[in-house]
Biopython code that builds the backbone (N, CA, C, O; Angstrom):
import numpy as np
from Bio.PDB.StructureBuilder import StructureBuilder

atoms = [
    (1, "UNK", "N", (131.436, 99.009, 145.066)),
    (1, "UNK", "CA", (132.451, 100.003, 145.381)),
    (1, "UNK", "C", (133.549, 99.358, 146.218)),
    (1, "UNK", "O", (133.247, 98.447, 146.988)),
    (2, "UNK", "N", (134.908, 99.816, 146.102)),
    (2, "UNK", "CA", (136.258, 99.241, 146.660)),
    (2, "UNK", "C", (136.517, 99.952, 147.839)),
    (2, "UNK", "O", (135.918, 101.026, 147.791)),
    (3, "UNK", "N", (137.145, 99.817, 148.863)),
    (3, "UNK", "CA", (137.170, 100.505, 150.031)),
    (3, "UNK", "C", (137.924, 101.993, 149.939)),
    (3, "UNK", "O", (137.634, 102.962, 150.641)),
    (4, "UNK", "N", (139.185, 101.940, 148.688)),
    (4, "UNK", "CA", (140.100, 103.101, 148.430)),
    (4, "UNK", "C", (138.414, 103.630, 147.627)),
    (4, "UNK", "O", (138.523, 102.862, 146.671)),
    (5, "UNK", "N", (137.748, 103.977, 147.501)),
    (5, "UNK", "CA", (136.605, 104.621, 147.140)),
    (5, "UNK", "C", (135.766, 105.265, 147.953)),
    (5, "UNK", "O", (135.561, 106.455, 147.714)),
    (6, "UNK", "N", (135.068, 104.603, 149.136)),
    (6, "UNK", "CA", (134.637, 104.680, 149.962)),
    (6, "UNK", "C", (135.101, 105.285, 151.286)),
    (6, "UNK", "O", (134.374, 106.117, 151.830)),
    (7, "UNK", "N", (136.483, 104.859, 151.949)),
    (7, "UNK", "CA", (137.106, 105.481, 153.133)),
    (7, "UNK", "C", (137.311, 106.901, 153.227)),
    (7, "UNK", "O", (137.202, 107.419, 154.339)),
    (8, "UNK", "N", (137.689, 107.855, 151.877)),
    (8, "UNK", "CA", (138.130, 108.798, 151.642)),
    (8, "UNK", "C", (137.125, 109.732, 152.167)),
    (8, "UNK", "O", (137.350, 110.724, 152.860)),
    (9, "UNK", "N", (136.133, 109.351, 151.808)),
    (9, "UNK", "CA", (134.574, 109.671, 151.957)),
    (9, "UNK", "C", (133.886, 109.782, 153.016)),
    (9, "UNK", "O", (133.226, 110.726, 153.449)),
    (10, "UNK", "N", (134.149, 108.381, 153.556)),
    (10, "UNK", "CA", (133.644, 108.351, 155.271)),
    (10, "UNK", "C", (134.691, 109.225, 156.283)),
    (10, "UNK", "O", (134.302, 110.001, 157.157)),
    (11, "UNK", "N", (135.600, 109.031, 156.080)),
    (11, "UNK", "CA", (136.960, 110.064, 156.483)),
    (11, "UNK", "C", (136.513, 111.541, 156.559)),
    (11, "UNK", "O", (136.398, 112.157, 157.618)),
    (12, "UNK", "N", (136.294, 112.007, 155.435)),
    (12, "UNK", "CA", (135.849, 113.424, 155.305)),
    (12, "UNK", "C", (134.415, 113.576, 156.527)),
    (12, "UNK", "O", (134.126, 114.226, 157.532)),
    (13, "UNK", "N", (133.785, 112.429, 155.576)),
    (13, "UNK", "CA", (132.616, 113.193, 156.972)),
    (13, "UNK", "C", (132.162, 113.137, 158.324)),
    (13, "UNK", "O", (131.226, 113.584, 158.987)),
    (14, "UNK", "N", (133.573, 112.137, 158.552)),
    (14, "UNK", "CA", (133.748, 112.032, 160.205)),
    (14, "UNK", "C", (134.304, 113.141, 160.442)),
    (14, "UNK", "O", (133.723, 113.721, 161.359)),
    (15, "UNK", "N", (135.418, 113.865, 159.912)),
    (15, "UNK", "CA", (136.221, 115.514, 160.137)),
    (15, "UNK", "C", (135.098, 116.310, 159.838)),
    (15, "UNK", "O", (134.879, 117.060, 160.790)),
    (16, "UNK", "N", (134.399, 116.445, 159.039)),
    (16, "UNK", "CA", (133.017, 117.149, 158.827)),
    (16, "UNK", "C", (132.397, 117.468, 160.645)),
    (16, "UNK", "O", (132.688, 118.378, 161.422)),
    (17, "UNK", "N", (131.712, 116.590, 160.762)),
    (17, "UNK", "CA", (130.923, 115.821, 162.392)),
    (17, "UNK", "C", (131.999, 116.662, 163.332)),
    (17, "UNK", "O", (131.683, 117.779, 163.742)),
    (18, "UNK", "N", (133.288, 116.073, 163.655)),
    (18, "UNK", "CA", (134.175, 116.511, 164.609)),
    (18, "UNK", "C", (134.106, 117.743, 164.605)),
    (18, "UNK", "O", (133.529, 118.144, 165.616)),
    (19, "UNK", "N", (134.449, 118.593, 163.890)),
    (19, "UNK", "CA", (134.511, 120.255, 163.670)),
    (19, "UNK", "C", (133.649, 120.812, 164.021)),
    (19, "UNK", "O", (133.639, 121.837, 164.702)),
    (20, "UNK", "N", (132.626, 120.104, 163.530)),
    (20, "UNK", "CA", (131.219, 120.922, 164.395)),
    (20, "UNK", "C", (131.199, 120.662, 165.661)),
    (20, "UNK", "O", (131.063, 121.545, 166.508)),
    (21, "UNK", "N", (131.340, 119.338, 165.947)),
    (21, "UNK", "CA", (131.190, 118.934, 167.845)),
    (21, "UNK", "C", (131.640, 120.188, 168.322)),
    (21, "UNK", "O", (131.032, 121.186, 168.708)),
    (22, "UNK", "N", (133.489, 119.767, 168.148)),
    (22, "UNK", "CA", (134.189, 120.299, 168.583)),
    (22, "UNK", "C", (134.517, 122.043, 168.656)),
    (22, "UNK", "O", (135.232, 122.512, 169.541)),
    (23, "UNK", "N", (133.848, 122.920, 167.540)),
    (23, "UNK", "CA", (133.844, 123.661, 167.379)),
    (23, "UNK", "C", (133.102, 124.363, 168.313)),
    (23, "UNK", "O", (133.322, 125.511, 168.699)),
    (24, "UNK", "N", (132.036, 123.471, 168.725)),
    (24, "UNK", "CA", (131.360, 124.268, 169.936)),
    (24, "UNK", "C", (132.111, 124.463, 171.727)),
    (24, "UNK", "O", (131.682, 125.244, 172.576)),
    (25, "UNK", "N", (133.097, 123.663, 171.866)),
    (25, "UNK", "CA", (134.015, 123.540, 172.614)),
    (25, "UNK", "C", (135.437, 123.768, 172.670)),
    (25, "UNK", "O", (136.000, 123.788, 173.765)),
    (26, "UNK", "N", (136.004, 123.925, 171.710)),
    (26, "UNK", "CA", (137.291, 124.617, 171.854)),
    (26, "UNK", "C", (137.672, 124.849, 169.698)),
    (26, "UNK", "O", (137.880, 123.885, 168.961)),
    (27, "UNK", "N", (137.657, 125.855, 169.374)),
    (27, "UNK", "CA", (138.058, 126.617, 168.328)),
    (27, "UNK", "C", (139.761, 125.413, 167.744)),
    (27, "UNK", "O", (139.901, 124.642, 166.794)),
    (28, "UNK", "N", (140.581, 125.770, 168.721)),
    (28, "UNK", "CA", (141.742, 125.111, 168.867)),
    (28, "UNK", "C", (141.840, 123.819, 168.288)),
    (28, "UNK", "O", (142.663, 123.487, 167.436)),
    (29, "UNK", "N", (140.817, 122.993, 168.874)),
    (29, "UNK", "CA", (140.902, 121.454, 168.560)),
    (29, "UNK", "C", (140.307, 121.109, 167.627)),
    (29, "UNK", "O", (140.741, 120.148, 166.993)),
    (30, "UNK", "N", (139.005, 121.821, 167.176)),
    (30, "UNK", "CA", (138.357, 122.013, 165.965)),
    (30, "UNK", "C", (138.890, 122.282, 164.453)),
    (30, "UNK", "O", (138.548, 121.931, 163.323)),
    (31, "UNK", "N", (140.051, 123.202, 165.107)),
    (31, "UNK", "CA", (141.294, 123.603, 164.295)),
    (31, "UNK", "C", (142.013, 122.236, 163.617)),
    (31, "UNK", "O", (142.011, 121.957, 162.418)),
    (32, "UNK", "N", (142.576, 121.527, 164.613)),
    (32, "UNK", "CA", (143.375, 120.621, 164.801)),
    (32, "UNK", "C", (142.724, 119.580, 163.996)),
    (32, "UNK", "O", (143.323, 119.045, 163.064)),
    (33, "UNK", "N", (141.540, 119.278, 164.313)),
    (33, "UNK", "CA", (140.621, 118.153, 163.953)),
    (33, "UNK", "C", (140.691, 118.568, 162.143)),
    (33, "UNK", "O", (141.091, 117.638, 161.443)),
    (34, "UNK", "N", (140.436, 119.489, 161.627)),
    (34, "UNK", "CA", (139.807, 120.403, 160.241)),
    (34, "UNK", "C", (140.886, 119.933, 159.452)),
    (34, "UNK", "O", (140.804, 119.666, 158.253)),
    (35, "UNK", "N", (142.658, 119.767, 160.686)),
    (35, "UNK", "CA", (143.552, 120.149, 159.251)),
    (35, "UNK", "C", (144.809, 118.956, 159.879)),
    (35, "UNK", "O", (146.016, 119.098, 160.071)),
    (36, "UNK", "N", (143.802, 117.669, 160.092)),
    (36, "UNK", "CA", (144.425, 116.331, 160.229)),
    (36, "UNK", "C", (144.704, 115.983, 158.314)),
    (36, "UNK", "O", (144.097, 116.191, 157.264)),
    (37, "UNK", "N", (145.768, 115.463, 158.679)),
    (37, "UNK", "CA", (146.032, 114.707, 157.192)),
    (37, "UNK", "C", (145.734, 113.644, 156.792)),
    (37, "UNK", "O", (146.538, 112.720, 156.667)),
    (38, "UNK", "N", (144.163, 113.570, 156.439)),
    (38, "UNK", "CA", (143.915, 112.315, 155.630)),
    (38, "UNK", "C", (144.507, 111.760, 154.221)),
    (38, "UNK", "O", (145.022, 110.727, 153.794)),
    (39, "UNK", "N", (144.106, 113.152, 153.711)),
    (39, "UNK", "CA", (144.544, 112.700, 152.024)),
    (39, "UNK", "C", (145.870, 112.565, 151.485)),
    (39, "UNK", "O", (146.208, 112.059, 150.414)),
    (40, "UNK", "N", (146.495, 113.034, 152.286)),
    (40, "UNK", "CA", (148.211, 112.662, 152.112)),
    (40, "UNK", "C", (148.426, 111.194, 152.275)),
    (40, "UNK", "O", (149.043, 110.668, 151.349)),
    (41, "UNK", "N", (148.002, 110.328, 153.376)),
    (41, "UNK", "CA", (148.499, 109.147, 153.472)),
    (41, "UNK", "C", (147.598, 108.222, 152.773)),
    (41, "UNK", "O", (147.803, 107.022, 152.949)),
    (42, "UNK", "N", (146.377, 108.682, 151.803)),
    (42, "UNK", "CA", (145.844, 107.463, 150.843)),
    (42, "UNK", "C", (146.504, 107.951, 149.807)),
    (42, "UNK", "O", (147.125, 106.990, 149.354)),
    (43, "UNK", "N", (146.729, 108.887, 149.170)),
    (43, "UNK", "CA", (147.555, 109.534, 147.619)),
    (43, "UNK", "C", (148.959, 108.811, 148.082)),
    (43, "UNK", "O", (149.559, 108.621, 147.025)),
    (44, "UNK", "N", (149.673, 108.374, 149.050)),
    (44, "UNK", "CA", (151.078, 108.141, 148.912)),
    (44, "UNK", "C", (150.520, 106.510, 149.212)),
    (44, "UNK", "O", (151.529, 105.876, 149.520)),
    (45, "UNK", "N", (149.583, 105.802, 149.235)),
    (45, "UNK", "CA", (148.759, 104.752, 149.597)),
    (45, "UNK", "C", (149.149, 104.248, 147.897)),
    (45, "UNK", "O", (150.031, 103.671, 147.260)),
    (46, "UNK", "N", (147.609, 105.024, 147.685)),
    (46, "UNK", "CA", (148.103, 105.179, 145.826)),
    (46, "UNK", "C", (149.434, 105.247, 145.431)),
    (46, "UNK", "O", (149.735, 104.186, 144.883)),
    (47, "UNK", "N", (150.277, 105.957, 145.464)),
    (47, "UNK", "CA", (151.258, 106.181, 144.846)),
    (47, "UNK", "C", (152.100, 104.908, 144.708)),
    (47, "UNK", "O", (152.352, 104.390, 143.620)),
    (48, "UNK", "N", (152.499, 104.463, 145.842)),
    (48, "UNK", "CA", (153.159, 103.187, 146.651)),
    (48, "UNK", "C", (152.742, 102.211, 145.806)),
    (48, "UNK", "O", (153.568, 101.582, 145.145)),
    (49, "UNK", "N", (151.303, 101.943, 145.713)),
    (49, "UNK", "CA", (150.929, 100.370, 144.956)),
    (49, "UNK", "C", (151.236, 100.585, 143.715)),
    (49, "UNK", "O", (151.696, 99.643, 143.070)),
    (50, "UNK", "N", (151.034, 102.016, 143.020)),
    (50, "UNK", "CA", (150.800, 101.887, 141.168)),
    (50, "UNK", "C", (152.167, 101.479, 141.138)),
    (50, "UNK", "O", (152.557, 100.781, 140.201)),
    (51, "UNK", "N", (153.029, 101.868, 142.153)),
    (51, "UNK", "CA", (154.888, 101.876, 141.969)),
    (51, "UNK", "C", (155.718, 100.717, 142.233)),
    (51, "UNK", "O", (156.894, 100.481, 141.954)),
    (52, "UNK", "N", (154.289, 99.646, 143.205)),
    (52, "UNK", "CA", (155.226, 98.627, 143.189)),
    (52, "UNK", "C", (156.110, 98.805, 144.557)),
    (52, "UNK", "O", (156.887, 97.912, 144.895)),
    (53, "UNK", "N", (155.992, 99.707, 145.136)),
    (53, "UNK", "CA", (156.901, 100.597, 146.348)),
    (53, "UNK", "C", (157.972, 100.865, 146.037)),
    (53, "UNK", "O", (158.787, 100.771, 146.955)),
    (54, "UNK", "N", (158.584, 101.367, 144.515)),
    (54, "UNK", "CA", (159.428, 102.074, 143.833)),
    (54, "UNK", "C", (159.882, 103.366, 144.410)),
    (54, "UNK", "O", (159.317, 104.451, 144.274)),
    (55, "UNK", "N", (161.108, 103.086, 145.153)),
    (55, "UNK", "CA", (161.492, 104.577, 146.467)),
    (55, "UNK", "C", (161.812, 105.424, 145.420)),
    (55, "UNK", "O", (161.266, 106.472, 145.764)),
    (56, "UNK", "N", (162.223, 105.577, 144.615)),
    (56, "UNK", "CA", (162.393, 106.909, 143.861)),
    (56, "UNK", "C", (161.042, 107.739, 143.455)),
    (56, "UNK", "O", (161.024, 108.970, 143.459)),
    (57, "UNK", "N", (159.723, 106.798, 143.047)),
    (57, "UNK", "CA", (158.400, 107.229, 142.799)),
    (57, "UNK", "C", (157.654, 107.683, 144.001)),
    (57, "UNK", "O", (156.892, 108.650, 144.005)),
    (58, "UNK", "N", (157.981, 106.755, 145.247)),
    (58, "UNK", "CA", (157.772, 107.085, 146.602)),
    (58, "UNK", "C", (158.137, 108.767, 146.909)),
    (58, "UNK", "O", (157.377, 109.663, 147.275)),
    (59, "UNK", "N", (159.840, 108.812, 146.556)),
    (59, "UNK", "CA", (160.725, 110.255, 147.326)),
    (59, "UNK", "C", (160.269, 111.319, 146.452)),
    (59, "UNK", "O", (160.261, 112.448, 146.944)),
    (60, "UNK", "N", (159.735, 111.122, 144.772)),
    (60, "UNK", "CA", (159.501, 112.246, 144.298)),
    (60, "UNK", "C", (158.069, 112.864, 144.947)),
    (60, "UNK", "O", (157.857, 114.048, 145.206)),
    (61, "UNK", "N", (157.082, 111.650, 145.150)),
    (61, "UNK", "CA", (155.745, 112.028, 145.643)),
    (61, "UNK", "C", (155.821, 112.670, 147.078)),
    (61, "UNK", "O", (154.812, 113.168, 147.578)),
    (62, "UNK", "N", (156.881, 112.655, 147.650)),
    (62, "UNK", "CA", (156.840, 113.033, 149.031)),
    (62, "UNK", "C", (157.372, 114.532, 149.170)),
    (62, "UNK", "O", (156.953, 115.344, 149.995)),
    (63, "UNK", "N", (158.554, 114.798, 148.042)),
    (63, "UNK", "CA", (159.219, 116.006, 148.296)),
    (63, "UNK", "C", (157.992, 116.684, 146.949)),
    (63, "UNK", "O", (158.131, 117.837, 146.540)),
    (64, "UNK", "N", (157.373, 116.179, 146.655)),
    (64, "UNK", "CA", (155.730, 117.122, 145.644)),
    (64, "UNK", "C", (154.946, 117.694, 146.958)),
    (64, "UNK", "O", (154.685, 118.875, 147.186)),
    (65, "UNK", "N", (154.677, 116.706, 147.657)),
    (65, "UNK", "CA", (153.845, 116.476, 148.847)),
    (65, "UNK", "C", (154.590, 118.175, 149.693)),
    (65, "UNK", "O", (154.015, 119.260, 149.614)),
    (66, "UNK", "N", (155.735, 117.976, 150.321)),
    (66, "UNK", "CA", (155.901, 118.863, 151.021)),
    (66, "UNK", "C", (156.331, 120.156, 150.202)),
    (66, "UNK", "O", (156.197, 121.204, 150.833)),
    (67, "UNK", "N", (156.893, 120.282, 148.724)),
    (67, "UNK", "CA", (156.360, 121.682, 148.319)),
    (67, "UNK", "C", (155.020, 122.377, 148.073)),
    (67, "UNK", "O", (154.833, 123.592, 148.129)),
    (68, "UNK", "N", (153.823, 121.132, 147.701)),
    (68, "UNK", "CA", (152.273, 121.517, 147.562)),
    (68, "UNK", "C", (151.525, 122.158, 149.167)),
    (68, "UNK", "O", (150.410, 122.621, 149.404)),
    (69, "UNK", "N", (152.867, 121.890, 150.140)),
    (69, "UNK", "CA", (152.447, 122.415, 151.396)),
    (69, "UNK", "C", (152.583, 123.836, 151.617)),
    (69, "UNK", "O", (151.882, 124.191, 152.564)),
    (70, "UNK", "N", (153.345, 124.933, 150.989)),
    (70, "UNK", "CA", (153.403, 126.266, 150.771)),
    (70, "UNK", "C", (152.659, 126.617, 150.276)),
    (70, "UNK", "O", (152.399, 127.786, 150.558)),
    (71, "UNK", "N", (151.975, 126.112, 149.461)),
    (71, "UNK", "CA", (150.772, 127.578, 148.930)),
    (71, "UNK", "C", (149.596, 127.142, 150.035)),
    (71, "UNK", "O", (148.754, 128.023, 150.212)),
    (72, "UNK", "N", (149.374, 125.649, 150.969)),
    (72, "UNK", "CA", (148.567, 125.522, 151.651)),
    (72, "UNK", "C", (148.514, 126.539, 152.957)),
    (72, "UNK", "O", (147.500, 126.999, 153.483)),
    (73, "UNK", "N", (150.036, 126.778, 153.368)),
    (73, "UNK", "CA", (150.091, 127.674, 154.406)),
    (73, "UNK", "C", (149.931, 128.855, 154.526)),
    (73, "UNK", "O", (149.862, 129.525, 155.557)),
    (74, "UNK", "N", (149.801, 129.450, 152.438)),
    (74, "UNK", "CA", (150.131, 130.646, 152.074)),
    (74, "UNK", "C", (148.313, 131.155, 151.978)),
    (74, "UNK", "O", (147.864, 132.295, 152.095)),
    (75, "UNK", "N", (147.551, 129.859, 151.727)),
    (75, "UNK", "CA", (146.093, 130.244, 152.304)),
    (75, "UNK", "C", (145.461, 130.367, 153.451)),
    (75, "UNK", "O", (144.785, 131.335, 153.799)),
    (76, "UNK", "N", (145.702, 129.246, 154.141)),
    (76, "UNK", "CA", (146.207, 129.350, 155.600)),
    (76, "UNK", "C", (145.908, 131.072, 156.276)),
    (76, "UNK", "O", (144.872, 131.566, 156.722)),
    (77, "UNK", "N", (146.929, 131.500, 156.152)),
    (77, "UNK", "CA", (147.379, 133.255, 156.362)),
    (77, "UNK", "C", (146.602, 133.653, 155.715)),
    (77, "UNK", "O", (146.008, 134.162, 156.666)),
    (78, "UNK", "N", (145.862, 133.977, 154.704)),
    (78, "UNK", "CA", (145.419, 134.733, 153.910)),
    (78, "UNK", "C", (144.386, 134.658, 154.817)),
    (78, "UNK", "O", (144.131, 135.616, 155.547)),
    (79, "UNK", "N", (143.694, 133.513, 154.860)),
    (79, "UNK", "CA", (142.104, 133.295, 155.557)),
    (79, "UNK", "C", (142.672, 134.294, 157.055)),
    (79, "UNK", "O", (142.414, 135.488, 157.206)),
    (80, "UNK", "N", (143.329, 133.591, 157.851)),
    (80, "UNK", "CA", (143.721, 134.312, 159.250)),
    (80, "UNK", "C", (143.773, 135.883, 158.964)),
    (80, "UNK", "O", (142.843, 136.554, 159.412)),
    (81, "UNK", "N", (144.774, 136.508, 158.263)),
    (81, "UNK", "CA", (144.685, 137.890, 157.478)),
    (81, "UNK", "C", (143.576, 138.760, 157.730)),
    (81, "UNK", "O", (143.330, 139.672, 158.520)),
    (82, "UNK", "N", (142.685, 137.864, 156.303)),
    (82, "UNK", "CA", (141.410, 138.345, 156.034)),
    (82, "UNK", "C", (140.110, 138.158, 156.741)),
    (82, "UNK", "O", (139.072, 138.743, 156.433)),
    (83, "UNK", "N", (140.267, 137.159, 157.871)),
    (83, "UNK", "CA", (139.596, 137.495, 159.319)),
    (83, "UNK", "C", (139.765, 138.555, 159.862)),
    (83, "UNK", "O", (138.851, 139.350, 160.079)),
    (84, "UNK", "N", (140.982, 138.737, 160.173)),
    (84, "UNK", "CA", (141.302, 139.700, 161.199)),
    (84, "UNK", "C", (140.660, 141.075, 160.495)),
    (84, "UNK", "O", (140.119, 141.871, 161.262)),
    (85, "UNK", "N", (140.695, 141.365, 159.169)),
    (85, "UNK", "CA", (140.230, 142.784, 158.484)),
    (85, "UNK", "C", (138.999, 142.466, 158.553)),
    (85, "UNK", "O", (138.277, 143.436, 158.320)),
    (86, "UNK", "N", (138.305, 141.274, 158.830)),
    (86, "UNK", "CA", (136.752, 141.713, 159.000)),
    (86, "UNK", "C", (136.049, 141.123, 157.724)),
    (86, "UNK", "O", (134.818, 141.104, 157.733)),
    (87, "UNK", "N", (136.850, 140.548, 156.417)),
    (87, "UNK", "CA", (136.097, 139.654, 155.409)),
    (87, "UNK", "C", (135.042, 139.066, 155.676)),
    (87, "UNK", "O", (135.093, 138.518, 156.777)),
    (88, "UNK", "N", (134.032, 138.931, 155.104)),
    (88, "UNK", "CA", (132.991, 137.244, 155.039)),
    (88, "UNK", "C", (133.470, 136.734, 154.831)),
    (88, "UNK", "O", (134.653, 136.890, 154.528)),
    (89, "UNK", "N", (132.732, 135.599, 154.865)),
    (89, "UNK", "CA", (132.858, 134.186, 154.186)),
    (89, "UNK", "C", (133.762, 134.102, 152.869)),
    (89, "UNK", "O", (134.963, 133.948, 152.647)),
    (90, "UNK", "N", (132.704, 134.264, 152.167)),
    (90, "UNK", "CA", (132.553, 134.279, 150.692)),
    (90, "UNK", "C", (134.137, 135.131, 150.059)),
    (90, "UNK", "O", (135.040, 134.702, 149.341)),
    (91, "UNK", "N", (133.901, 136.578, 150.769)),
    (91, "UNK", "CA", (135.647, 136.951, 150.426)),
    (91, "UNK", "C", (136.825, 136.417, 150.908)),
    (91, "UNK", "O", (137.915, 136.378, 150.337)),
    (92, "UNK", "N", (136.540, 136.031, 151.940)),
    (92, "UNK", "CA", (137.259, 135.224, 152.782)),
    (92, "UNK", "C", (138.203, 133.843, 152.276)),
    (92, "UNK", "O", (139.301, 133.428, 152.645)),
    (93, "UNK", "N", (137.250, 133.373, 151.288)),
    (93, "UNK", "CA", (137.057, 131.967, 150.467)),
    (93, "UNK", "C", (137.737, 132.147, 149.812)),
    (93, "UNK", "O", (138.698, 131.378, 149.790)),
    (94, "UNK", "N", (137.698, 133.079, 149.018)),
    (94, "UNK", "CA", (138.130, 133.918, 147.891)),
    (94, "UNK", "C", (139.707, 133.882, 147.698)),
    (94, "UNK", "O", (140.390, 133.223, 146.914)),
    (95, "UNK", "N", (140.108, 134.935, 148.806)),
    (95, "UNK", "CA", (141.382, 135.396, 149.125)),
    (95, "UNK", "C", (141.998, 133.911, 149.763)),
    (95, "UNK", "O", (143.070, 133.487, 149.330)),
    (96, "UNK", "N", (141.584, 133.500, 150.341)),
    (96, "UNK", "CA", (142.533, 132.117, 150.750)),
    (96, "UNK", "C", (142.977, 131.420, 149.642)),
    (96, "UNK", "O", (143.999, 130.735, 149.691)),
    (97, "UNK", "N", (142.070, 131.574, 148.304)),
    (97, "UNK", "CA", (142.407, 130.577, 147.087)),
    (97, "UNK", "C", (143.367, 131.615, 146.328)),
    (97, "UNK", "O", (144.532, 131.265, 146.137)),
    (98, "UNK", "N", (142.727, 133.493, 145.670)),
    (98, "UNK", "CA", (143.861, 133.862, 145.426)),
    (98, "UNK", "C", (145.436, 133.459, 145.892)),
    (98, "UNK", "O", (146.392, 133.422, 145.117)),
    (99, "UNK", "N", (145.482, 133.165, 147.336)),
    (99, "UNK", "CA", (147.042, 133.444, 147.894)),
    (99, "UNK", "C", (147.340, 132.003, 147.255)),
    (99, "UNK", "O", (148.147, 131.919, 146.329)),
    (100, "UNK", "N", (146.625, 130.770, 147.799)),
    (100, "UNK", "CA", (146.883, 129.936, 147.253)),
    (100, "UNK", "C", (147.604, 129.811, 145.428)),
    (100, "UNK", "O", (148.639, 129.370, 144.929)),
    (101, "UNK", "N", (146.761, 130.263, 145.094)),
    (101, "UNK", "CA", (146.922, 130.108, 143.608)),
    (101, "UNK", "C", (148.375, 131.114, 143.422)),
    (101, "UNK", "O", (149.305, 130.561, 142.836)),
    (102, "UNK", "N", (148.545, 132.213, 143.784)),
    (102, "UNK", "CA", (149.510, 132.645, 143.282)),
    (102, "UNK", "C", (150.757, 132.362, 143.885)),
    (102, "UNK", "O", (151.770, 132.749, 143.304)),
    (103, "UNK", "N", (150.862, 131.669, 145.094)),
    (103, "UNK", "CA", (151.668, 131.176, 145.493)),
    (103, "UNK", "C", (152.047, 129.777, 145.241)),
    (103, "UNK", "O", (152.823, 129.245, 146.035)),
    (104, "UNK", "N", (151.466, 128.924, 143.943)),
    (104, "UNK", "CA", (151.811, 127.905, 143.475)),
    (104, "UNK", "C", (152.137, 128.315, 142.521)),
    (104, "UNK", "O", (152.974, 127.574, 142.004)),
    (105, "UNK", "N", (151.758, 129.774, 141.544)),
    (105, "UNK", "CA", (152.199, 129.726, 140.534)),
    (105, "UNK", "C", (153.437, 130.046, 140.690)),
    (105, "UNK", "O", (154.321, 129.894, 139.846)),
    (106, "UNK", "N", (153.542, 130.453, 141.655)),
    (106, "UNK", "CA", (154.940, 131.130, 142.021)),
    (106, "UNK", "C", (156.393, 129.889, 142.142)),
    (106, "UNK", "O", (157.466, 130.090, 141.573)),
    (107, "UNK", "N", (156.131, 128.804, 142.888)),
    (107, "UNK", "CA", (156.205, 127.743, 143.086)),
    (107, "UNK", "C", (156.426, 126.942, 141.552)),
    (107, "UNK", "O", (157.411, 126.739, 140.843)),
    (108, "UNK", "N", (155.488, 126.728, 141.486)),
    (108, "UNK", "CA", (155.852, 125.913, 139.930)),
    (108, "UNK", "C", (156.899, 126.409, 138.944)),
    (108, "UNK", "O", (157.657, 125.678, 138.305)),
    (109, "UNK", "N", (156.831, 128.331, 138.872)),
    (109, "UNK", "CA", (157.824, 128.988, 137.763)),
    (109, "UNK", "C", (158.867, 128.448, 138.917)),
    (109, "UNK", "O", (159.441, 127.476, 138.427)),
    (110, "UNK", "N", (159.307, 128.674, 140.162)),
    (110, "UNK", "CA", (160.528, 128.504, 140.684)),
    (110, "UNK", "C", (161.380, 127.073, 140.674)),
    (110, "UNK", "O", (162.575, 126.863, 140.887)),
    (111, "UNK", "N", (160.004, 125.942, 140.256)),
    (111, "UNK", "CA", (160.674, 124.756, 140.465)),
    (111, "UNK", "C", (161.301, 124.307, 138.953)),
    (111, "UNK", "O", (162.214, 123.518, 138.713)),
    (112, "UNK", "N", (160.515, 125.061, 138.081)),
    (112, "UNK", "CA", (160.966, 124.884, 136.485)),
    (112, "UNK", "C", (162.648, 125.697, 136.124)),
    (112, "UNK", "O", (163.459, 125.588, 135.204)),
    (113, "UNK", "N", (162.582, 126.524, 137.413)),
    (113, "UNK", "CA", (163.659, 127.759, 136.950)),
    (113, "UNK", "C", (164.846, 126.600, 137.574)),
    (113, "UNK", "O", (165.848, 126.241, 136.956)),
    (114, "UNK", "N", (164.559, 126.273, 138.546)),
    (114, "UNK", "CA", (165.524, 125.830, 139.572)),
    (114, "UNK", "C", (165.749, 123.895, 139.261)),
    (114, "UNK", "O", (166.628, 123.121, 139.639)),
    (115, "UNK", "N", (165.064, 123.782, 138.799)),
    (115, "UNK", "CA", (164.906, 122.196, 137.848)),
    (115, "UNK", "C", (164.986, 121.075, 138.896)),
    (115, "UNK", "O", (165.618, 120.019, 138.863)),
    (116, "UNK", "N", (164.075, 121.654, 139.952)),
    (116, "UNK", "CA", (163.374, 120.572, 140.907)),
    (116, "UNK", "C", (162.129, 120.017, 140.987)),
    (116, "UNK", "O", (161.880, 119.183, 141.858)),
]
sb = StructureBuilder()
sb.init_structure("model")
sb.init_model(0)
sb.init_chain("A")
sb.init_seg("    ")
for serial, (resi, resn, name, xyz) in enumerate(atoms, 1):
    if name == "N":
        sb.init_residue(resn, " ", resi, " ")
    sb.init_atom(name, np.array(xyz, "f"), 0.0, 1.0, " ", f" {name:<3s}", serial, name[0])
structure = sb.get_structure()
């Protein structure tokens, strides 16, 4: 196995570990810890080498990067939302991916309409 195989992996389940520590000590930092950005900087890792460090392949992956960040925030809320009304888990799960999902589809028709 190659290390871009492996790190992604060990990465996750060090944020895994932290969340729990931390979760028992401050909600906040646990927070913080949950929704560090690993996978953004190996996918633009990736992106960078297949490209050769081709800035136009670079700027499209980056301005993808920060529109794929709206439907993240749009679950985000949903989960916070559907806490606050008292959801489980499981609905909870649910509704964070509905918002998600329809707020990319939303996203995608707007970027096709708008030809970005």
């Amino acid at each position: 196995m190659r290390w871009n195989e492996i790190l992604p992996v060990v990465l996750s389940m060090v944020v895994v570990v932290l969340v729990a520590v931390l979760e028992k000590q401050s909600k906040f930092f646990a927070a913080i810890a949950a929704t560090v950005p690993l996978t953004i900087p190996m996918a633009l890792w990736i992106v960078y080498s297949s490209s050769q460090g081709e800035r136009g392949a670079v700027e499209q992956f980056s301005q993808s990067l920060a529109l794929g960040m709206v439907p993240t925030v749009a679950f985000t809320i949903a989960l916070w939302l559907g806490a606050k009304a008292g959801l489980k888990l499981v609905p909870l799960i649910l509704t964070g991916y509905a918002a998600w999902g329809g707020v990319l589809l939303i996203l995608i028709s707007l970027r096709r309409w708008l030809g970005f």
